[in-house]
N, C-alpha and C positions, 0 to 999 in steps of 0.2 A: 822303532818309534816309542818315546814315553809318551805319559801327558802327567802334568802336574798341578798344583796348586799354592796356593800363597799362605806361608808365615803359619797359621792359625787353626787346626782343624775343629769342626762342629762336631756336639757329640758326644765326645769326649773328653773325659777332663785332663789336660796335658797344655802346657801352656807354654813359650819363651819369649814372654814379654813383660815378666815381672820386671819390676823396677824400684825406685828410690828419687827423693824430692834431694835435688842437690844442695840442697842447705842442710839435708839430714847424713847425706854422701857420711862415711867411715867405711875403715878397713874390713870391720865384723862384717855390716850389713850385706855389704857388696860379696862377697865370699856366699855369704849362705844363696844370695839371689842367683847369682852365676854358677852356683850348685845344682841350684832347685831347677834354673833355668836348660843346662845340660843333660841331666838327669831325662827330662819332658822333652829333650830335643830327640833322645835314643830313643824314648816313647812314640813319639809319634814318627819316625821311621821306620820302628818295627811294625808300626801299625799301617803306614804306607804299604810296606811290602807284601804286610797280610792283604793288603785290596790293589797289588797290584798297580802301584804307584810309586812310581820311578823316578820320579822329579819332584823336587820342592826347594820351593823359595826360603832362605831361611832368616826369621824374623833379627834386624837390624841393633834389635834392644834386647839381643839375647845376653849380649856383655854392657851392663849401664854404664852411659855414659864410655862407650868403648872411644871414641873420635873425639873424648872433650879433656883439656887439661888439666883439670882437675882430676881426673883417675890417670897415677902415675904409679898403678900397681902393673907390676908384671905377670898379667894371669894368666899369658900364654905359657910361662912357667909355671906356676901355681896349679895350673889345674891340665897338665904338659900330659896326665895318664888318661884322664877323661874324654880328653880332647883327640889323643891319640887310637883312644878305644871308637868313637863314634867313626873320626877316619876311616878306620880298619873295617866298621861296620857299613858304612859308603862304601867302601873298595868294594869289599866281598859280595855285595850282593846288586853292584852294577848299578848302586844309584847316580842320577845328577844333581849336584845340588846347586843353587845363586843365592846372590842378595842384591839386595835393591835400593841403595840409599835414595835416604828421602830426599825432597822437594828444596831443601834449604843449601843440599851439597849440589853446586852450580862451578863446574870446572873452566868456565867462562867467562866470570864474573869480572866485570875493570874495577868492582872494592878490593885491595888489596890484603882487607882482614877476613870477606869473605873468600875470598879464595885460598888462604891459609889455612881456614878452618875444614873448607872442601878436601883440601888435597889430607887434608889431614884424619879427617872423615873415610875419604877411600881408601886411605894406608889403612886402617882400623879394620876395614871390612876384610882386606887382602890382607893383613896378620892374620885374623880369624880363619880363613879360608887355609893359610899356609899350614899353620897351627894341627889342622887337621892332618896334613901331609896329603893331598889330594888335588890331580893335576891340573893341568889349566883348563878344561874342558868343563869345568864349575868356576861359573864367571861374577864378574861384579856389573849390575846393567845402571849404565847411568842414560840422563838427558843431555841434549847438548844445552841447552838450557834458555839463558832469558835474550830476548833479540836488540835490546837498551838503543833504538833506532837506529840501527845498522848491522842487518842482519850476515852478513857478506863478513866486514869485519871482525864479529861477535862468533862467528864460525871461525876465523884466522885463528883468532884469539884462544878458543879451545886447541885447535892444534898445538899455538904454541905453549900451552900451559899443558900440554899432554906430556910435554918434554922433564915435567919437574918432580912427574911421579917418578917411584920405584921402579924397576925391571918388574916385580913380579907383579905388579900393578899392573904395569902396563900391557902383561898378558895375559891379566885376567880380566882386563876392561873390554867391555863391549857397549854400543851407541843404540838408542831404541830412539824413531819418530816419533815425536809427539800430535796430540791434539790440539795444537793452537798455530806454531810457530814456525818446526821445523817437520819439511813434511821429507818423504821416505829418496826423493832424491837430494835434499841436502844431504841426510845422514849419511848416503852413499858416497857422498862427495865428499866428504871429511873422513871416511872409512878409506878412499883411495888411498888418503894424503898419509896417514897414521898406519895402515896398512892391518887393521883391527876389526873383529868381525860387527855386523850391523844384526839386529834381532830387529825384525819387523813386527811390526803390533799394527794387525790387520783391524779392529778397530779403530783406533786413529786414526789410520789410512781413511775410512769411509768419511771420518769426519775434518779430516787435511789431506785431502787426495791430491794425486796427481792424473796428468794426460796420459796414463801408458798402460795398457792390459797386466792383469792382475798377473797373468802366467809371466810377462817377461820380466816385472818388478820381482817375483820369485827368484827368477831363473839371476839377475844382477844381483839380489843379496844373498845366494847361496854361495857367488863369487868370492864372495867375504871371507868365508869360514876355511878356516885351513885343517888339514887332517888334527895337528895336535890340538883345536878347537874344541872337536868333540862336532856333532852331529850340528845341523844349522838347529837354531831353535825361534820360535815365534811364538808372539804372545795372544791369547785370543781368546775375546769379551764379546758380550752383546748389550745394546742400548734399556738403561730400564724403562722403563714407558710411565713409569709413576715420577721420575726427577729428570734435573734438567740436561738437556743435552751435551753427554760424555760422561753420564751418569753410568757404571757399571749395573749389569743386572742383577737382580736376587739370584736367579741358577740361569744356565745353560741350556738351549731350546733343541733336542735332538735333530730335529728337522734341517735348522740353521746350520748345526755344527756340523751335520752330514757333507752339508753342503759346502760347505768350505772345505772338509778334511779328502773328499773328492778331489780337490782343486789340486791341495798340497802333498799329497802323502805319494806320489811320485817322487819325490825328492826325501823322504823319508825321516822329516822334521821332528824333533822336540817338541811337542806343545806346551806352555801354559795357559793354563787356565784363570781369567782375570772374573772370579762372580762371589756373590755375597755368599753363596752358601759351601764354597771351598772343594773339602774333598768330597761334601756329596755331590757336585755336578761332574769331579774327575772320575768318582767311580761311573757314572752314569756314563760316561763317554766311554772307558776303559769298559764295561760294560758290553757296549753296544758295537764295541770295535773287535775286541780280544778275547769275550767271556760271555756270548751269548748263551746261554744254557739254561737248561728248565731248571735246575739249581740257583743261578742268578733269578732267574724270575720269580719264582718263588721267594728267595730271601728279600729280593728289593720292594716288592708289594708286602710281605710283611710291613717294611719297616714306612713306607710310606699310605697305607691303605689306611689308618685314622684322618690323616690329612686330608686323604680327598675325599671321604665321607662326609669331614667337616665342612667342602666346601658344595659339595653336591651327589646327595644320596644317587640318583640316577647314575651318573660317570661311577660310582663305586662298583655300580653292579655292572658295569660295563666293563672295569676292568677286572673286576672276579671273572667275568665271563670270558675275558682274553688268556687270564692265567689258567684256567682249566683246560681253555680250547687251542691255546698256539702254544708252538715255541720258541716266538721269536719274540726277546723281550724289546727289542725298538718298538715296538706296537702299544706295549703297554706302556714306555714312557712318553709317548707322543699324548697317550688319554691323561697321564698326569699332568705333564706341562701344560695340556688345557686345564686342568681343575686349577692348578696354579695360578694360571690366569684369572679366576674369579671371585670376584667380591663375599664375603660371610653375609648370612641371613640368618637371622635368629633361630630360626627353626632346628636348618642345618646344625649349626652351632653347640646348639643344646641336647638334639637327638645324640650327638656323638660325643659331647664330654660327660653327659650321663652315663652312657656305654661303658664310657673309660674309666669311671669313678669305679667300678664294677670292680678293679681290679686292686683298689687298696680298699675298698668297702668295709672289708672285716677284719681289718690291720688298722685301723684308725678310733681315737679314742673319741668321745661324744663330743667333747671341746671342737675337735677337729672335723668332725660331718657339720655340726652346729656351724662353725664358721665357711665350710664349703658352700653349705646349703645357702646359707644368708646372704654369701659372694651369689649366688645365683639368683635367688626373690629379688636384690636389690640391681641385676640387671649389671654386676659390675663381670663382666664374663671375664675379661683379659687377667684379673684381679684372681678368679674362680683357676683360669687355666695355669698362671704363675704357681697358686695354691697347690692344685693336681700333680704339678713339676717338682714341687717341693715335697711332695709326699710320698711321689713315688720315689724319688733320692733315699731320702729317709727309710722309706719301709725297702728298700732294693728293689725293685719291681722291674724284673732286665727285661722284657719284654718291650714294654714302656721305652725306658731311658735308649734301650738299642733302634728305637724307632725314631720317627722326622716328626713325632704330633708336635713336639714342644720346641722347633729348632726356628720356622719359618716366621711367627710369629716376631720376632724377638726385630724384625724388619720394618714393621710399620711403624 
């Protein structure tokens, strides 16, 4: 079993979604982005591996404008050794990778320009992918899409525009349920018909269910998956309770995900992970699954123990007092995800980015306490905390920046 995450990781600075305004589009620009872009892609899979993270979504705009006619460069040759080298780097160390086109690429659609542009959008994702040299078990997840009042039809309809893709396309495609329209036995039913695997996305399900026990809708979309597939894989989010319904969460609730990964890990699933805060909620689960240890506990209270200080001095000392006394880190991230849960009070707030200011205190020039302090008399704290983020960057302060104080924030 992996578990994974999407596109972007926190944290860290490594990014693959640099891009370019298409009125500015050239030969040069695009070259350096899809440079920078690759370069940050082998980054942050060496940095998956280091935490134990074997899947990842990989972001859509790594190649700009890769699905649009206007780029009519050949970058899968251009950049044929870098691309070959990441591959090599996937092979060797047993990761899984997807992608995910966006919401616009609709294989269903009766405009005949937007369906042009779809199919032309998923050839794009499936060069990228071949590019790599890496088999069909790293897929392409689309939606079946919009239901244009007739849902029956608008299902046909993808079938037969299934037919216009590429072969390699068409074994890298796979159909995820959505939240509105198409719930987990349509997707099955158009998986019959195509013969292509279905990824269930157990959040949506909750919120476009059906009549049938969660164990047997399992047990019909693992039917999907064929040996050359690669392992079945399933997507899995929790509701944020701050936005609106099929809103994704800021992280991951150990409790919740326990409780589902009970359900499925008889069948031996792929996870993704669908939450704001990426790879910190996949380590937290890869954690709590694969790497309980009083070394895990330790390192993750480091990195997250100003956070919950922040939010409530009592729970801090509740969890200092679980890292001394246990060693089972699910305990200690059941007392975060509650802190998590709680609203800032000034008090808190301020007893703990004093604390923190501690740590570039004597690295900062008068200019710079002068305008810390000022962000703090005049009450503008988020203003104070941005500030703190920006100084420890500056002064290197690894302690800091390898910590969660300055990540959560960034959500409200």
């Amino acid at each position: 079993m992996r578990i994974g995450y999407a596109c972007i990781p926190l944290g860290i600075d490594y990014r693959t979604n640099r891009g370019m305004n298409l009125k500015n589009f050239t030969e040069e620009s695009f070259k350096k982005v899809v440079k920078d872009n690759l370069k940050d892609l082998k980054s942050i899979l060496n940095y998956n591996i280091m935490n134990r993270i074997y899947m990842f979504r990989i972001s859509s705009d790594i190649i700009p404008f890769g699905g649009h006619n206007i780029n009519a460069i050949e970058w899968e040759k251009l950049f044929k050794n870098e691309l070959k080298e990441i591959g090599e780097f996937i092979k060797q160390n047993n990761l899984r990778v997807s992608m995910h086109p966006g919401q616009y690429t609709v294989l269903n659609s009766p405009n005949e320009e937007v369906l042009k542009n779809s199919i032309q959008d998923i050839e794009y994702h499936c060069k990228f992918l071949d590019a790599l040299s890496i088999d069909y078990s790293n897929k392409i997840v689309v939606h079946l899409g919009g239901g244009y009042n007739d849902k029956l039809l608008s299902m046909k309809r993808f079938i037969d525009n299934f037919s216009l893709l590429s072969d390699s396309s068409k074994k890298r495609l796979v159909i995820e349920n959505d939240e509105k329209i198409y719930n987990i036995s349509n997707v099955i039913e158009v998986s019959k018909h195509l013969n292509i695997p279905v990824v269930f996305d157990y959040f949506h399900h909750l919120i476009n269910p059906i009549d049938m026990p969660l164990e047997k809708i399992l047990e019909n979309v693992s039917l999907t998956w064929k040996e050359y597939d690669g392992h079945m894989k399933l997507h899995y989010s929790e509701q944020s309770p701050y936005k609106k319904r099929g809103s994704h969460s800021e992280f991951i609730e150990v409790e919740k995900f326990l409780n589902f990964y009970n359900i499925v890990k008889y069948l031996n699933p792929d996870i993704m992970l669908e939450a704001k805060d990426k790879n910190i909620s996949a380590i937290k689960c890869i954690n709590i699954l694969f790497n309980n240890t009083k070394h895990s506990l330790y390192e993750e209270w480091a990195k997250y123990k100003y956070l919950v200080m922040e939010k409530n001095y009592n729970l801090y000392k509740e969890c200092s007092n679980t890292v001394n006394l246990s060693s089972d880190i699910t305990d200690l991230y059941k007392k975060i995800d509650n802190a998590l849960t709680l609203t800032y009070n000034d008090k808190n707030f301020l007893n703990t980015i004093l604390h923190v200011w501690g740590y570039v205190n004597e690295k900062t020039t008068l200019y710079e306490r002068e305008k810390f302090f000022s962000l703090i008399n005049t009450k503008e704290y988020k203003k104070a905390k941005l500030f703190l983020e920006k100084l420890s960057k500056k002064y290197n302060i690894e302690y800091l920046l390898k910590s969660y104080y300055f990540i959560y924030d960034k959500y409200k």
